[in-house]
C-alpha positions in Angstrom: 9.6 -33.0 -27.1 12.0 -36.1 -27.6 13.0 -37.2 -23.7 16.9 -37.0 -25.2 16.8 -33.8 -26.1 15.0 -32.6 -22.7 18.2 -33.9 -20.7 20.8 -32.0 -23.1 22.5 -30.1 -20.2 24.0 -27.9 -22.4 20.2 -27.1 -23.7 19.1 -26.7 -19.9 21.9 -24.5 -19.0 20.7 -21.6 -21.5 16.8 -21.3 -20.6 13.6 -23.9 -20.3 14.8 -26.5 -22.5 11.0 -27.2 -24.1 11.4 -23.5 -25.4 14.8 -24.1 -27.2 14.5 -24.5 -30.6 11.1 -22.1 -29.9 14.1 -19.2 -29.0 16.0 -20.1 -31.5 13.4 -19.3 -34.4 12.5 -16.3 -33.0 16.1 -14.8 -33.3 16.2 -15.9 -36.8 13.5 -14.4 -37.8 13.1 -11.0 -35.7 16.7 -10.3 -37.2 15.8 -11.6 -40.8 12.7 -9.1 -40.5 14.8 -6.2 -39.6 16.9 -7.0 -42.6 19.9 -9.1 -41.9 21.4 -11.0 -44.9 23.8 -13.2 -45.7 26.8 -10.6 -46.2 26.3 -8.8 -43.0 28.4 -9.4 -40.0 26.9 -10.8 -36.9 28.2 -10.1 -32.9 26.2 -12.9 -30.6 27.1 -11.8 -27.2 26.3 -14.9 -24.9 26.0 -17.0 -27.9 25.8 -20.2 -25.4 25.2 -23.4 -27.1 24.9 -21.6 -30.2 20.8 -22.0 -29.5 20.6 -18.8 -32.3 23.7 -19.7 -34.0 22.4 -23.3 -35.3 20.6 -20.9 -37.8 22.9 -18.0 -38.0 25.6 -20.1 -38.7 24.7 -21.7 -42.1 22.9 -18.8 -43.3 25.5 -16.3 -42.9 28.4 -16.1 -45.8 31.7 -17.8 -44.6 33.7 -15.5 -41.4 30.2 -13.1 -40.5 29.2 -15.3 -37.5 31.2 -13.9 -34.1 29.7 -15.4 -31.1 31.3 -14.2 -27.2 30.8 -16.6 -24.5 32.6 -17.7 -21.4 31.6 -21.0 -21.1 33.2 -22.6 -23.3 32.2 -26.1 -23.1 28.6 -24.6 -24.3 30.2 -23.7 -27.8 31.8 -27.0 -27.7 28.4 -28.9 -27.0 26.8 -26.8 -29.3 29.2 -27.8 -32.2 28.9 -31.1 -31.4 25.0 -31.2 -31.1 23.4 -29.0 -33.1 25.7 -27.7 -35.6 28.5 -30.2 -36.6 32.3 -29.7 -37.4 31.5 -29.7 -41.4 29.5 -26.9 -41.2 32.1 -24.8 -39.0 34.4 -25.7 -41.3 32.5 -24.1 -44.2 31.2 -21.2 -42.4 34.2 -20.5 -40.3 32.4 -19.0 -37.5 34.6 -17.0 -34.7 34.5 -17.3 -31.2 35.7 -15.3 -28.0 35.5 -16.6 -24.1 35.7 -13.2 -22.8 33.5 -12.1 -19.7 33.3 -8.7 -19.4 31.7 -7.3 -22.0 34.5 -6.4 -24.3 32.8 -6.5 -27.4 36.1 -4.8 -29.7 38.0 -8.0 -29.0 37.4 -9.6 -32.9 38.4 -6.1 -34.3 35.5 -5.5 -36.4 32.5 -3.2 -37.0 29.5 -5.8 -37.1 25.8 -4.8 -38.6 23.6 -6.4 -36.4 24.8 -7.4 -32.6 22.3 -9.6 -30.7 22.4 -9.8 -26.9 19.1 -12.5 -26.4 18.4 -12.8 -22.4 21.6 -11.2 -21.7 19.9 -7.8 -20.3 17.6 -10.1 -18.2 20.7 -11.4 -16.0 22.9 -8.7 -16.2 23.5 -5.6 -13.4 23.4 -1.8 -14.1 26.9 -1.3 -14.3 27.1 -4.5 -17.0 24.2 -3.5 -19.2 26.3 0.3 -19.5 29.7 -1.6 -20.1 28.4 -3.9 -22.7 26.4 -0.4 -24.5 29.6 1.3 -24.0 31.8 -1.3 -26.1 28.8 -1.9 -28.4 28.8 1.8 -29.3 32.6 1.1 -30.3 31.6 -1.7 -33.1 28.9 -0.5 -34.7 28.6 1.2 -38.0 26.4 4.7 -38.4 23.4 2.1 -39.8 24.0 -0.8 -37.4 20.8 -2.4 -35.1 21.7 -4.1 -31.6 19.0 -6.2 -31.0 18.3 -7.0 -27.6 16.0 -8.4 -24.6 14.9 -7.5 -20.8 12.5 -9.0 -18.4 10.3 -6.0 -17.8 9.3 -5.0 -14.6 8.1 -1.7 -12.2 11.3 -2.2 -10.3 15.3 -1.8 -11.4 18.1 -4.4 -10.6 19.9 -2.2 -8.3 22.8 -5.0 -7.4 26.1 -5.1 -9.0 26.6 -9.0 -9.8 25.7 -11.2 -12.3 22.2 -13.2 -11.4 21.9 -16.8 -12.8 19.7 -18.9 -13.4 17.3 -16.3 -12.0 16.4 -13.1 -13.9 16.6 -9.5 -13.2 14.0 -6.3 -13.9 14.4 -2.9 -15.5 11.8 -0.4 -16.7 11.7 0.4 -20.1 12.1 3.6 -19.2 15.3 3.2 -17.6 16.4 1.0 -20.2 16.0 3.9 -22.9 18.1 6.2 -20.2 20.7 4.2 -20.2 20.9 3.5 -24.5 20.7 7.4 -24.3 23.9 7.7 -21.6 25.8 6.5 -24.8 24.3 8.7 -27.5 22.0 5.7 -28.8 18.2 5.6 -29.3 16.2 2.6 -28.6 12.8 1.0 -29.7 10.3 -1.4 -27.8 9.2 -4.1 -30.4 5.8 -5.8 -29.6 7.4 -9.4 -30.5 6.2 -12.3 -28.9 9.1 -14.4 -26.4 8.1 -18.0 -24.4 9.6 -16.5 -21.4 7.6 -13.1 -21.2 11.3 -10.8 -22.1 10.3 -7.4 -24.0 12.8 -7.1 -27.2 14.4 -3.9 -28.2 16.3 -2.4 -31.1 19.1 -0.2 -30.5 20.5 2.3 -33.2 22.4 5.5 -33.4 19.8 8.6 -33.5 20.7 9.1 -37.5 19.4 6.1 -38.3 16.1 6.5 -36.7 14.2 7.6 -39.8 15.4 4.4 -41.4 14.3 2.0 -38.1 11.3 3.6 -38.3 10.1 2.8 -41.9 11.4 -1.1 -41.2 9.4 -1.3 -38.4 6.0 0.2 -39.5 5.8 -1.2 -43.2 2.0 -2.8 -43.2 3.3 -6.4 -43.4 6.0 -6.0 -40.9 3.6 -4.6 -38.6 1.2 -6.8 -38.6 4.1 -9.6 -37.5 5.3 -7.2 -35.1 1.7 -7.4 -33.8 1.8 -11.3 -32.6 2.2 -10.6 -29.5 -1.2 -9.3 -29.6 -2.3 -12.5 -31.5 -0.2 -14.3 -28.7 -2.3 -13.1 -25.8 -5.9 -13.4 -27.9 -4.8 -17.5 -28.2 -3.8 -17.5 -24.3 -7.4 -16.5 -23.6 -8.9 -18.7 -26.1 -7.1 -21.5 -24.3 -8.1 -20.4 -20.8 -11.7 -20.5 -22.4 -11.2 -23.6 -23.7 -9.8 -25.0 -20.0 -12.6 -23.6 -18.5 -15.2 -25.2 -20.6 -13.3 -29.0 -20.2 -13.5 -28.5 -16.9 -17.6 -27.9 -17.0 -19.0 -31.7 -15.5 -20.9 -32.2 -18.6 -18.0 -31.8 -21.0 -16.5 -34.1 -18.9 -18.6 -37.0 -18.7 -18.7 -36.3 -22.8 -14.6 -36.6 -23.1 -14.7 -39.6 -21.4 -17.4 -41.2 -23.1 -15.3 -39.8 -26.1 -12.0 -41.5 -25.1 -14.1 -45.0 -24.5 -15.2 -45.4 -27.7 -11.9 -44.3 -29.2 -10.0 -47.0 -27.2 -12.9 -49.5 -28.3 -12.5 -48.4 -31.6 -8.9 -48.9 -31.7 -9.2 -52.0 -29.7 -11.6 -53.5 -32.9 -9.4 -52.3 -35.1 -6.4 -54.3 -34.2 -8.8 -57.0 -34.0 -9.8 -56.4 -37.7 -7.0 -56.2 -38.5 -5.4 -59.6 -37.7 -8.4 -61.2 -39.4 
C-alpha cells in the first residue's frame, strides 16, 4: 500500500489502515448481497471517515445516505479524502454528531442500518440502547447489519473501550436482539480483523432473511470464510516449505540469476 495513504490519520483512527479499503468492500458488498439498492435508505452508525460511505455514497439515489458520528473531523477528512465535495453535493448525504446512540435523530424509518465494529467497542448497556433506538427506525422488512469480536467471555464494564476491542458470545448477543423483540442471524462472512457479522430483523421477516441467505449462489459467497481459512493453511504450507534449507538455497540461487538477468538486461539494452 502507497506510504501516503498508510499515514492518513483519519484512516488509522478507524481500524489497521492496510485493511481499509479491504473493510470497505466488504460492507458494500455483504449489504448489496442482502439486497440493498439504490432507493433504499441507509443509517451508518459510526460512519467514521466514511471508510463504507466512499461506496455507499455514490451508489445510493440522492438524501438515502445518513451516517452518525461524533467525531466530526473524521467526516470532514473523509469528504476531503475519499469522497470529494462534488459528490456530496450530488448525493446530498446527511450527517449527525450524536454519541449516545440515538438513532431517531434524522426522523426517518431506514431499510438497512449498518453498525461495522461498533458492537466490538461498545458495553452492555450501549449495545441495548443502540437496539432499543434501532427497533424505533426500522420498517417491519428492515435488516441491521452488524459486527462483534466473538469471544467465550462478555464485556461486563460499562464504558466505551478504544482502540482496543471488546468480547460477547454469540449467544448473549442473540439474548440481547431478543430483549427488544428482534431475531438475529450469524453470517459465515469473512472480516481482516476476525469480527463475526450478524443480521438483525424483526421475527416476521424471518422467512424472508432466510431464503436471502440460503439461495445456492448466495450461500456459496456466504461460505468464504471457509475458503478464507483453506488459503490461511495453504499459506502456512507454503511458509513451511520456504523455510525447508533446500528451498532455500534454491530461492536464492533463484533471486541471483534474476538480479543477473536484470543486470544484462539493462546492459542490452543501452547497446
Amino acid at each position: 500500500m502507497d506510504n501516503v495513504l498508510l499515514n492518513k490519520e483519519y484512516r488509522r483512527y478507524v481500524g489497521p489502515v492496510e485493511f481499509y479499503d479491504i473493510v470497505s468492500g466488504l460492507q458494500f458488498i455483504i449489504l448489496f448481497l442482502l439486497g440493498l439498492r439504490e432507493e433504499h435508505f441507509l443509517l451508518d452508525i459510526g460512519c467514521g471517515s466514511l471508510r463504507g460511505g466512499k461506496l455507499l455514497i455514490p451508489y445510493l439515489l440522492p438524501n438515502r445516505y445518513y451516517g452518525i458520528e461524533p467525531n466530526e473531523w473524521l467526516i470532514k477528512e473523509g469528504i476531503n479524502n475519499e469522497i470529494g465535495n462534488d459528490m456530496i453535493n450530488i448525493k446530498k448525504p446527511s450527517f449527525s454528531k450524536v454519541s449516545d446512540f440515538t438513532l431517531s435523530v434524522f426522523n426517518l424509518k431506514f431499510d438497512f442500518i449498518l453498525a461495522q465494529s461498533i458492537f466490538s467497542h461498545a458495553a452492555p448497556t450501549q449495545i441495548r440502547k443502540c437496539l432499543s433506538e434501532a427497533k424505533k427506525v426500522m420498517k417491519p422488512t428492515s435488516l441491521f447489519v452488524a459486527t462483534f469480536m466473538e469471544g467465550n467471555d462478555d464485556y461486563k464494564g460499562n464504558k466505551w473501550v478504544y482502540p482496543g476491542c471488546v468480547t460477547y458470545t454469540l449467544n448473549t448477543i442473540y439474548k440481547m436482539c431478543g430483549e427488544y423483540g428482534l431475531n438475529c442471524k450469524k453470517i459465515d462472512y469473512p472480516h481482516p480483523n476476525g469480527q463475526t457479522w450478524i443480521v438483525i430483523h424483526f421475527p416476521e421477516n424471518e422467512s424472508s432473511i432466510l431464503s436471502i441467505l440460503y439461495k445456492d449462489k448466495l450461500k456459496e459467497i456466504f461460505n468464504m470464510k471457509a475458503l478464507e481459512d483453506s488459503l490461511h493453511t495453504c499459506k502456512e504450507r507454503l511458509s513451511r516449505l520456504e523455510s525447508h534449507p533446500y528451498v532455500k538455497v534454491g530461492l536464492k540461487i533463484r533471486r541471483f540469476f534474476l538480479k543477473f538477468k536484470q543486470h544484462f538486461d539493462k546492459i542490452y539494452n543501452k547497446k
